[in-house]
OpenMM code with the backbone's topology and positions (N, CA, C; nanometers):
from openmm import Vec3, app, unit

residues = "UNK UNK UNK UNK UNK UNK UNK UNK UNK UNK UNK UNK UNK UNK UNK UNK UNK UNK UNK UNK UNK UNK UNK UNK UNK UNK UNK UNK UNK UNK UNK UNK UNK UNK UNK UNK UNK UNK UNK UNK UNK UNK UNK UNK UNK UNK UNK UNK UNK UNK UNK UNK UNK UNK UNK UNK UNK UNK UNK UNK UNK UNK UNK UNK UNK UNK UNK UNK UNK UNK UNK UNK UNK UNK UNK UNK UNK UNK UNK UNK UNK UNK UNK UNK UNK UNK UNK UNK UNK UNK UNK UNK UNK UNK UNK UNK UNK UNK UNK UNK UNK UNK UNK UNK UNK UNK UNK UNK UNK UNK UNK UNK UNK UNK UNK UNK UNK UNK UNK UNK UNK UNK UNK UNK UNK UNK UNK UNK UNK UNK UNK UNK UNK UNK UNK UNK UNK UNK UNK UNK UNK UNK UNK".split()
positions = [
    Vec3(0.0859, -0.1169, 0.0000),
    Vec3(0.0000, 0.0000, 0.0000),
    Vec3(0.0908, 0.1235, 0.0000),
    Vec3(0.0556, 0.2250, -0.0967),
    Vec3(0.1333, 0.3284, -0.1029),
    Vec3(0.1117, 0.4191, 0.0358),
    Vec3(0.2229, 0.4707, 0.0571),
    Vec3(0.1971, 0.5481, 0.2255),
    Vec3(0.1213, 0.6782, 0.1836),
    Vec3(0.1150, 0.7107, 0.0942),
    Vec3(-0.0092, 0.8477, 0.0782),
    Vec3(-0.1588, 0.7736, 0.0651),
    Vec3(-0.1514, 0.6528, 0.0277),
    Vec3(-0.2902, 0.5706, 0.0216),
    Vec3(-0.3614, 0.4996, 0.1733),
    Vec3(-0.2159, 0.5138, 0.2530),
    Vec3(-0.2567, 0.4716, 0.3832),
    Vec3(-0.3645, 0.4528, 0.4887),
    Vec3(-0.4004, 0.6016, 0.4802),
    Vec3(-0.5083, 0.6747, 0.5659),
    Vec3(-0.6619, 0.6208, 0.5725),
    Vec3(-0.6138, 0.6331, 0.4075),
    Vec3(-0.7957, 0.6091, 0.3463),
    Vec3(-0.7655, 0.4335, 0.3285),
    Vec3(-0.7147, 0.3317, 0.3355),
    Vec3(-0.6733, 0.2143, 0.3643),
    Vec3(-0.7121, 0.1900, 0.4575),
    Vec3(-0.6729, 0.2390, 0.5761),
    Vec3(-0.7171, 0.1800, 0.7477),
    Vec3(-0.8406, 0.2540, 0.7187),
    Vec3(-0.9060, 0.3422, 0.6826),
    Vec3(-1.0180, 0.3906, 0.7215),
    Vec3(-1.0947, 0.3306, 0.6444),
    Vec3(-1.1199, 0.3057, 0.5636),
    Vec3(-1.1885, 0.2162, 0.4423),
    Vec3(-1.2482, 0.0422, 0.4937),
    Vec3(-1.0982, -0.0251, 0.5452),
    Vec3(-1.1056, -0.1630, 0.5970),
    Vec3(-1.0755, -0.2316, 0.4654),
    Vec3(-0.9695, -0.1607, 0.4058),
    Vec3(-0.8751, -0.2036, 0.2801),
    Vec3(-0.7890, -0.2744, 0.3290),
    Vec3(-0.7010, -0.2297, 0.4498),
    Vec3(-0.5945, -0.2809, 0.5240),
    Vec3(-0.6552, -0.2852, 0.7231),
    Vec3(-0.6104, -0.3609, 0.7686),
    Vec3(-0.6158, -0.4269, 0.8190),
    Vec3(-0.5472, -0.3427, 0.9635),
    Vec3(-0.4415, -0.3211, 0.9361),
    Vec3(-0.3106, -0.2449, 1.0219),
    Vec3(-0.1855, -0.1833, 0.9203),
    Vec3(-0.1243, -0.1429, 0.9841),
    Vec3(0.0127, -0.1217, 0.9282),
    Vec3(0.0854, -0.0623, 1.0377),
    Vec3(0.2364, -0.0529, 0.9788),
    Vec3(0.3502, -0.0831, 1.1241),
    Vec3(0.4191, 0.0563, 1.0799),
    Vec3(0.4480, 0.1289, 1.1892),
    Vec3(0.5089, 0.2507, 1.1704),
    Vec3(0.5351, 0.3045, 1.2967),
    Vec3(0.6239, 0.3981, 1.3086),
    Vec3(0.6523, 0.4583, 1.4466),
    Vec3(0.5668, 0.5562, 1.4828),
    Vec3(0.5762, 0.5518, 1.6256),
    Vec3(0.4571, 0.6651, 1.6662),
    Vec3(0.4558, 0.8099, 1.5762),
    Vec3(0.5707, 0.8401, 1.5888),
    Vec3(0.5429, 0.9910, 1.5063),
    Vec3(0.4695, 1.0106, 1.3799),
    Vec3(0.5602, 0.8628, 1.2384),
    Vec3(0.5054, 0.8893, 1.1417),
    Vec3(0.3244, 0.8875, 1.1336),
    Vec3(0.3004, 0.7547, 1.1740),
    Vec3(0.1446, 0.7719, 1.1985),
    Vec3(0.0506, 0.8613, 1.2672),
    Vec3(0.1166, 0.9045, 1.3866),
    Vec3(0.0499, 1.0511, 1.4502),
    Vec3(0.0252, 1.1694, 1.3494),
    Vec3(0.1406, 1.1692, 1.2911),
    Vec3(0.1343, 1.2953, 1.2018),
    Vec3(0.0241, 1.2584, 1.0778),
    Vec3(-0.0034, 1.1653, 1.0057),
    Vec3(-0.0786, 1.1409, 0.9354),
    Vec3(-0.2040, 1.1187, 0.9911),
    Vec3(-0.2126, 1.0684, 1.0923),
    Vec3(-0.3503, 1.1111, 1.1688),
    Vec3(-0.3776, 0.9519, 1.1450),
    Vec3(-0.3178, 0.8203, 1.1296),
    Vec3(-0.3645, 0.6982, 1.0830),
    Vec3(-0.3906, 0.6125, 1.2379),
    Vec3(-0.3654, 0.6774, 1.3976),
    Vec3(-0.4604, 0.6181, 1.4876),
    Vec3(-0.5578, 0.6929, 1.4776),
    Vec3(-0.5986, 0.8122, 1.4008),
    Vec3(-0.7794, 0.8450, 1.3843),
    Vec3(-0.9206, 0.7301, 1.3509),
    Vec3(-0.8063, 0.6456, 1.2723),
    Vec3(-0.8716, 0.5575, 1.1921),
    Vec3(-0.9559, 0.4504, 1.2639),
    Vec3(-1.0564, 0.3849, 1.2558),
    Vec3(-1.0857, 0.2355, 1.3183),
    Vec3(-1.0125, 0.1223, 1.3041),
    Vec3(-0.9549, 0.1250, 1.1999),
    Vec3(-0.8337, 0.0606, 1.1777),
    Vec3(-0.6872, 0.0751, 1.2437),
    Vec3(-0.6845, 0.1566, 1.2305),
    Vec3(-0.5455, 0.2229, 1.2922),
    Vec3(-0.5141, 0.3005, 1.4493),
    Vec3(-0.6288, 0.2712, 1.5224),
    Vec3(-0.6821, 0.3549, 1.6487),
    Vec3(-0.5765, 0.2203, 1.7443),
    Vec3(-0.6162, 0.0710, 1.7166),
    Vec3(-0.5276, -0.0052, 1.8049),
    Vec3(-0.4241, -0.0513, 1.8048),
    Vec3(-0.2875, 0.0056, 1.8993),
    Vec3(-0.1406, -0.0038, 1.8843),
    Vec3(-0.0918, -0.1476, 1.9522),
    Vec3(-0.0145, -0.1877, 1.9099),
    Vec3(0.0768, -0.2756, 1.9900),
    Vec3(0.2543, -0.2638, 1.9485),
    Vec3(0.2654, -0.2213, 2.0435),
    Vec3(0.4375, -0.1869, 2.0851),
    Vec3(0.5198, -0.3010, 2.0708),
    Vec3(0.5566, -0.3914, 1.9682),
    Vec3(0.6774, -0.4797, 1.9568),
    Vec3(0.7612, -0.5168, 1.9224),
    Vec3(0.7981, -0.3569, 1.9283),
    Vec3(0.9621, -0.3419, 1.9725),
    Vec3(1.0504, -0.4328, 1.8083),
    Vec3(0.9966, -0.4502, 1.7367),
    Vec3(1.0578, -0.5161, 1.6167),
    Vec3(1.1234, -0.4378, 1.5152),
    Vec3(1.1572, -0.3123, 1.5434),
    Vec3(1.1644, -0.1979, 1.4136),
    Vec3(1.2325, -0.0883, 1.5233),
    Vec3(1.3319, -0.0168, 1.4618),
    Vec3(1.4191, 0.0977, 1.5461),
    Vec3(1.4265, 0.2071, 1.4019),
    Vec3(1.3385, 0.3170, 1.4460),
    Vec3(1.3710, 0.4145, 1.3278),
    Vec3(1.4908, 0.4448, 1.3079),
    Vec3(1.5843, 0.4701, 1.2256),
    Vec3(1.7197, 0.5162, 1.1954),
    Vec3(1.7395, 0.6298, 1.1164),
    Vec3(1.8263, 0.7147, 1.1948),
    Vec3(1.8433, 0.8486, 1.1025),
    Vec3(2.0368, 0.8038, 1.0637),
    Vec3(2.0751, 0.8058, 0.9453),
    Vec3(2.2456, 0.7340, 0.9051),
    Vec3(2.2645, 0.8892, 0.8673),
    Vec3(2.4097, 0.8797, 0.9042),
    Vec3(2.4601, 0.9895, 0.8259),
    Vec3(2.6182, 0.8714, 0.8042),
    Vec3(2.6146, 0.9161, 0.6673),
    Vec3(2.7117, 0.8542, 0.5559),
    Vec3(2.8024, 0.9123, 0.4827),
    Vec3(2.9267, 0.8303, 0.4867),
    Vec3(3.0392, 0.9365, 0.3989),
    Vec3(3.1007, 0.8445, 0.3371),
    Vec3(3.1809, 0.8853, 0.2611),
    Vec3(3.2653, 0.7613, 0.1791),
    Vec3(3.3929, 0.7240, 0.2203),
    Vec3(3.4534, 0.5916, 0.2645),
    Vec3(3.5207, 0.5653, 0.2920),
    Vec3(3.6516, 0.6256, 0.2312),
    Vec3(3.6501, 0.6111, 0.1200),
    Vec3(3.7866, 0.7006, 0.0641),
    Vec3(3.8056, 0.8724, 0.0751),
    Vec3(3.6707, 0.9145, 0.0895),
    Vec3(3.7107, 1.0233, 0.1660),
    Vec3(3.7593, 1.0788, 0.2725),
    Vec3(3.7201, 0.9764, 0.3951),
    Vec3(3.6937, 0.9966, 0.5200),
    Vec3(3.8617, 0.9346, 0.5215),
    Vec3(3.9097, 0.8615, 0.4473),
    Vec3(4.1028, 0.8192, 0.4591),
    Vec3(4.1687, 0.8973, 0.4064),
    Vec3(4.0998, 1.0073, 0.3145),
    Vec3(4.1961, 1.0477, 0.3187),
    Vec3(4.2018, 1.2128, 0.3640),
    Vec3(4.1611, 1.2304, 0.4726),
    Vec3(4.1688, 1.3554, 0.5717),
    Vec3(4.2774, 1.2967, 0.6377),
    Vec3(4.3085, 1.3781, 0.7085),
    Vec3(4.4347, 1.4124, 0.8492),
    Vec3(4.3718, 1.3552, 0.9705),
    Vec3(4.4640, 1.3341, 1.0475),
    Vec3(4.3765, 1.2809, 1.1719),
    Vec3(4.3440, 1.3688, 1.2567),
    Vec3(4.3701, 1.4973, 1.2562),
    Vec3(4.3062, 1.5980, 1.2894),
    Vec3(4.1568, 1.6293, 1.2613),
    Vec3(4.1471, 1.6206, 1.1211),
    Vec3(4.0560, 1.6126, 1.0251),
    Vec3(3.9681, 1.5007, 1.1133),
    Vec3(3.9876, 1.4076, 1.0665),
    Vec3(3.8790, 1.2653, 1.1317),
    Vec3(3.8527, 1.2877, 1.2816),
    Vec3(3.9644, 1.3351, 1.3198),
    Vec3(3.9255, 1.3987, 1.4870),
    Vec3(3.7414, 1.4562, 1.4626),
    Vec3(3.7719, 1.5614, 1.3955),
    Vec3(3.6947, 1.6319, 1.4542),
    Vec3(3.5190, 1.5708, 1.3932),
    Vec3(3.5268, 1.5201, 1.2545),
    Vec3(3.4736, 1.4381, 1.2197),
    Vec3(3.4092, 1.3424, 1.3175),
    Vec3(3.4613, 1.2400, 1.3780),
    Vec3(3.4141, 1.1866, 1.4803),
    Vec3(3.3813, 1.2302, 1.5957),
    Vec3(3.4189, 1.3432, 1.6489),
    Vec3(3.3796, 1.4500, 1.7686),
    Vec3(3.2162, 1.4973, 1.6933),
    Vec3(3.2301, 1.5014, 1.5604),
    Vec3(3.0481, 1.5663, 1.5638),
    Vec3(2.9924, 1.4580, 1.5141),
    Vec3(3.0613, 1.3526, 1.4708),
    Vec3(2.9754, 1.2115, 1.4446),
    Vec3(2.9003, 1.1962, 1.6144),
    Vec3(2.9572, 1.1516, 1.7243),
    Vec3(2.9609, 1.1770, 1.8576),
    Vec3(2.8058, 1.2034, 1.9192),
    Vec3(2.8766, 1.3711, 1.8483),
    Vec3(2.7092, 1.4597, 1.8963),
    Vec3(2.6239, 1.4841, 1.8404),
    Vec3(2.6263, 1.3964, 1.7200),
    Vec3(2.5231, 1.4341, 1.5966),
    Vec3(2.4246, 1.2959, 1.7107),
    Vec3(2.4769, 1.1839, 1.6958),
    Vec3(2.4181, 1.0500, 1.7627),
    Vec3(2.3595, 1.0723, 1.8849),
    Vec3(2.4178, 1.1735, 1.9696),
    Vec3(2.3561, 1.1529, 2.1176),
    Vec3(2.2150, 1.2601, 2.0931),
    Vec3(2.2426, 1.3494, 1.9724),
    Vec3(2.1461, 1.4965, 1.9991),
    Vec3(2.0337, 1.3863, 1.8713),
    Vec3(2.0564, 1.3181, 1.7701),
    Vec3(1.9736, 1.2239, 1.7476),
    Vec3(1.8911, 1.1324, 1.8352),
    Vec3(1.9374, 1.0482, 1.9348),
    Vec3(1.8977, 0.9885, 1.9904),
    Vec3(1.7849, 1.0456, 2.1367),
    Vec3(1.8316, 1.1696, 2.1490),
    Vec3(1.7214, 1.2502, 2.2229),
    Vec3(1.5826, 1.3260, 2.1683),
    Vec3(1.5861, 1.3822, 2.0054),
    Vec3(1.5150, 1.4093, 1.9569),
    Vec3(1.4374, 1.2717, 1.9477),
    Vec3(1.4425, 1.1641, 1.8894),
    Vec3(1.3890, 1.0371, 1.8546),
    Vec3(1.2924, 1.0097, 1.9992),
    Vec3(1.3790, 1.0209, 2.0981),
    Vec3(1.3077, 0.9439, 2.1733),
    Vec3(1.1837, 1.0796, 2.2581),
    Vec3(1.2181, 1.1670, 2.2235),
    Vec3(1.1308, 1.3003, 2.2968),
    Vec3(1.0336, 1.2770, 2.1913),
    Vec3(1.0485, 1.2712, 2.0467),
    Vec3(0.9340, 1.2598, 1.9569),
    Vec3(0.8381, 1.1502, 1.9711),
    Vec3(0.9516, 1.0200, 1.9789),
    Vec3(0.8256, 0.9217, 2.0543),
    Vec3(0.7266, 0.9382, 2.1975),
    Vec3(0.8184, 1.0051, 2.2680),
    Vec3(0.7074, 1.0115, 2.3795),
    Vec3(0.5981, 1.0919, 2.3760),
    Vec3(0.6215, 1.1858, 2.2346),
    Vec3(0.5207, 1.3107, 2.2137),
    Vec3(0.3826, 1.2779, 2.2083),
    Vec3(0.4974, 1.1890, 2.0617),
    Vec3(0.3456, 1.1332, 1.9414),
    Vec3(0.2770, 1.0070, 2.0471),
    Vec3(0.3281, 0.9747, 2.1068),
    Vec3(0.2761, 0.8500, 2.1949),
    Vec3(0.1876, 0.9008, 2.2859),
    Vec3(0.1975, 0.9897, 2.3518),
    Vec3(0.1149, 1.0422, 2.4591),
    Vec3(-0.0299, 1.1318, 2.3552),
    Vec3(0.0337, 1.1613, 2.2257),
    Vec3(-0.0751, 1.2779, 2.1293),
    Vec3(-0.1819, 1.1083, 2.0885),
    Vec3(-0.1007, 1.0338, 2.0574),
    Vec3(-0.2206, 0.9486, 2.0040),
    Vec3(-0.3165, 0.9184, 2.1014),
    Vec3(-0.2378, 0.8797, 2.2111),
    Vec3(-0.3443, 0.8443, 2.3463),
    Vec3(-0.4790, 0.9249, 2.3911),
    Vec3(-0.4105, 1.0452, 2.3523),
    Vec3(-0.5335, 1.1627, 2.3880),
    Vec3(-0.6350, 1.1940, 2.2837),
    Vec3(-0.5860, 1.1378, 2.2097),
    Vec3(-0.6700, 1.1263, 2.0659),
    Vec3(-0.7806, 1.0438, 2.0826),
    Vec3(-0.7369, 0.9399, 2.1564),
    Vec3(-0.8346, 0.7924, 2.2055),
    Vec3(-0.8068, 0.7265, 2.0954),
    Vec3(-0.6329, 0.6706, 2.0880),
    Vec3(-0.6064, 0.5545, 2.0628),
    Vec3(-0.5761, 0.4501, 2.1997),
    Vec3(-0.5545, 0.3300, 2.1106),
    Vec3(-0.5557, 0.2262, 2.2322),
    Vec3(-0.4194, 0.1402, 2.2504),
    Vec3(-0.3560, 0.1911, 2.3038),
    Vec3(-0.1592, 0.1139, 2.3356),
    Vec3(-0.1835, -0.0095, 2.4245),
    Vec3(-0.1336, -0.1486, 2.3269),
    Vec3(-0.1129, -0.2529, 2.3828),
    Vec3(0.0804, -0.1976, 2.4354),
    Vec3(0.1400, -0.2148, 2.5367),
    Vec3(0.2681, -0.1993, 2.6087),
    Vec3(0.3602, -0.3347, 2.5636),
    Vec3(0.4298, -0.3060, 2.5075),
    Vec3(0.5323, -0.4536, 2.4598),
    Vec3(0.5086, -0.5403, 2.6160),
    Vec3(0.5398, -0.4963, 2.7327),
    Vec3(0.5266, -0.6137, 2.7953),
    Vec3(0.4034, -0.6452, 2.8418),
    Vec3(0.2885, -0.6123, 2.7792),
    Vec3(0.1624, -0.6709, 2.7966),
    Vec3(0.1427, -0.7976, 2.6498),
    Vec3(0.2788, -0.7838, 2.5282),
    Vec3(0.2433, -0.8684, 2.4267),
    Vec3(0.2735, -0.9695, 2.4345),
    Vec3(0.1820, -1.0934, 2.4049),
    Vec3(0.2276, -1.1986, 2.3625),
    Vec3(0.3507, -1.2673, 2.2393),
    Vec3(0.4746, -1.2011, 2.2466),
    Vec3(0.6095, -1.1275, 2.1628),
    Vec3(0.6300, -1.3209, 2.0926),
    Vec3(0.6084, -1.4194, 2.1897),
    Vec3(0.6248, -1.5297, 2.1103),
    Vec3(0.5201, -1.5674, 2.0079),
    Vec3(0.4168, -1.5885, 2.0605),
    Vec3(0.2902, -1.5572, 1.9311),
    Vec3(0.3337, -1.4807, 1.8110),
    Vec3(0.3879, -1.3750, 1.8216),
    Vec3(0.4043, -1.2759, 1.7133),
    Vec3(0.5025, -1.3427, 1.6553),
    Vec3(0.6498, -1.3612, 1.7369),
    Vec3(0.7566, -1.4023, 1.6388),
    Vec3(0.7254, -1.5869, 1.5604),
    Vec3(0.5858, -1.6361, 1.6124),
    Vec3(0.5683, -1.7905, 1.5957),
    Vec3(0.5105, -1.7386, 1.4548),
    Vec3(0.4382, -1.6136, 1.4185),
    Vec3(0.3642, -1.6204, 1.3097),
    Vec3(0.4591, -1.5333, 1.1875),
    Vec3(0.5668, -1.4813, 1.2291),
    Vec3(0.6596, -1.3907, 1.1609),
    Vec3(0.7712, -1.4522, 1.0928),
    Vec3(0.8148, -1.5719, 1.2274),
    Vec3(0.9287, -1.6666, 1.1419),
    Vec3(0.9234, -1.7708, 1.0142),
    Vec3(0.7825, -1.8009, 0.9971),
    Vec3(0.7746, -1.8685, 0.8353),
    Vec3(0.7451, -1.7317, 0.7315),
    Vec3(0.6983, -1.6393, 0.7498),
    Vec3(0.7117, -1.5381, 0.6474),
    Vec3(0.8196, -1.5289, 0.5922),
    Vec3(0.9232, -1.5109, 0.7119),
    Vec3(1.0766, -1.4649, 0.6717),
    Vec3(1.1541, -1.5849, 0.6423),
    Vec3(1.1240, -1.6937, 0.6385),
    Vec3(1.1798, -1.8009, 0.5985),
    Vec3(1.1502, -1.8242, 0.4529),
    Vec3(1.0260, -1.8083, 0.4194),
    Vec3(1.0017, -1.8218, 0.2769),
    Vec3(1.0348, -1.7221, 0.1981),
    Vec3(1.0007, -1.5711, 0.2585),
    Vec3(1.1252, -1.4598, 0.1504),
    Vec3(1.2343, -1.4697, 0.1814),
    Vec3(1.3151, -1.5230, 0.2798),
    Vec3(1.4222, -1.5366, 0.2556),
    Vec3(1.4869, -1.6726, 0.1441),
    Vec3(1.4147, -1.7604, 0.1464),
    Vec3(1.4134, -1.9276, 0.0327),
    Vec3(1.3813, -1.8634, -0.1077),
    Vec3(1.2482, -1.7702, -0.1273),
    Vec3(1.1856, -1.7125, -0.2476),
    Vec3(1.3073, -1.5946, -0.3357),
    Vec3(1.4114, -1.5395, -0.1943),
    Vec3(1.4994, -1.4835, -0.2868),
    Vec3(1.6412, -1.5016, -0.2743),
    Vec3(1.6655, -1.6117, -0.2701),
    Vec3(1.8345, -1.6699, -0.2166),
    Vec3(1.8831, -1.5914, -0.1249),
    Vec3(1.8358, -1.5627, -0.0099),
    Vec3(1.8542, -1.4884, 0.1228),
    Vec3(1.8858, -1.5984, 0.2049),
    Vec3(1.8600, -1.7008, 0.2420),
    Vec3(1.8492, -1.7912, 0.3574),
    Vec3(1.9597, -1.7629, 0.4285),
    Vec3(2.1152, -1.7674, 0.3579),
    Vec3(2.1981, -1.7671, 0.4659),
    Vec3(2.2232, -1.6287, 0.5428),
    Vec3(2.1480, -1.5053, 0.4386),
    Vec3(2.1955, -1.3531, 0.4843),
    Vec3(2.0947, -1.3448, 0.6400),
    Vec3(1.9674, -1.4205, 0.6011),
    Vec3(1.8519, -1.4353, 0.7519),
    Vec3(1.8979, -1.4999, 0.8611),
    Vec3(2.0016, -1.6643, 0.7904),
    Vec3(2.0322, -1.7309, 0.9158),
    Vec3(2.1448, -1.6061, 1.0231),
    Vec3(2.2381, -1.5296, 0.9056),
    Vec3(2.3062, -1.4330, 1.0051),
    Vec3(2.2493, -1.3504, 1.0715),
    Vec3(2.1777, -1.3073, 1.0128),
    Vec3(2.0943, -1.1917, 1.1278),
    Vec3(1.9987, -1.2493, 1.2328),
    Vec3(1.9579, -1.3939, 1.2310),
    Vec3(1.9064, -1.4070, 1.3586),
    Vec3(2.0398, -1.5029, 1.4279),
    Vec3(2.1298, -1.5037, 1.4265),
    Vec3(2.2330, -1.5455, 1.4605),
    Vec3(2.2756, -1.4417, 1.5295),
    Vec3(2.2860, -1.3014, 1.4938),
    Vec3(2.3696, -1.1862, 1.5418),
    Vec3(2.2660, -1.1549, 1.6306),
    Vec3(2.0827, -1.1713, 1.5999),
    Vec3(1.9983, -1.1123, 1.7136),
    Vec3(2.0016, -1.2105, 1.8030),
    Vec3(2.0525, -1.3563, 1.8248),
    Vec3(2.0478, -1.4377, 1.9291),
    Vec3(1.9482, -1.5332, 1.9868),
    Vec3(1.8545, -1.5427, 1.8145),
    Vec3(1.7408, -1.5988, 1.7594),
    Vec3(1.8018, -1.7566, 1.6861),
] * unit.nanometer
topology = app.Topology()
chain = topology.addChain("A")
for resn in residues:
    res = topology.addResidue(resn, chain)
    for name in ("N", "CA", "C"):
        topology.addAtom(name, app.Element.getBySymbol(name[0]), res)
């Protein structure tokens, strides 16, 4: 479903749910929806903001240079990681008052979920010669 088609999707009973972080959906207004009004928190998805450079650039500065580079890599991450999480608590508390309805990750049944998630990802991972790139990543998550 296209994310500008979203809205009218959950509101319609086109879709069902869809998975997004508190902010993006707050801002679109998609817990307004009857569809989209009931949350469950599980913790399966970490929004990411990357900031990226090219390795051959970044070798060939001074180490002065990369000093300082990594001094605002540093504080770019910590002043990221406070906006992120102040925005979640925003949009989280804005949906609530809205009269949406927050299931709390530790109110979820997290094995249920991953019992119905792990043959999905087994078969796109078989459907596109992924298997061994999946076996690593639940290897590295300790799955």
């Amino acid at each position: 479903m296209a994310w500008g088609e979203l809205y009218q999707a959950l509101q319609q009973g086109v879709v069902d749910s869809a998975e997004n972080d508190y902010t993006s959906f707050m801002l679109k207004e998609h817990h307004k929806t009857d569809n989209g009004k009931h949350i469950a928190e599980t913790h399966h998805d970490y929004t990411t903001r990357l900031l990226l450079m090219s390795g051959h650039f970044y070798d060939g500065l001074t180490d002065e240079q990369k000093g300082w580079i990594d001094e605002a890599v540093e504080a770019c991450t910590a002043e990221e990681r406070e906006v992120v999480y102040r925005m979640f608590k925003e949009s989280k508390e804005k949906v609530i008052a809205d009269g949406a309805t927050v299931t709390n990750f530790e109110d979820l049944d997290i094995d249920a979920f991953k019992a119905l998630a792990l043959p999905i990802q087994d078969k796109f991972a078989a459907d596109n010669n992924m298997t061994a790139e999946l076996e690593m990543i639940r290897a590295a998550a300790g799955n």
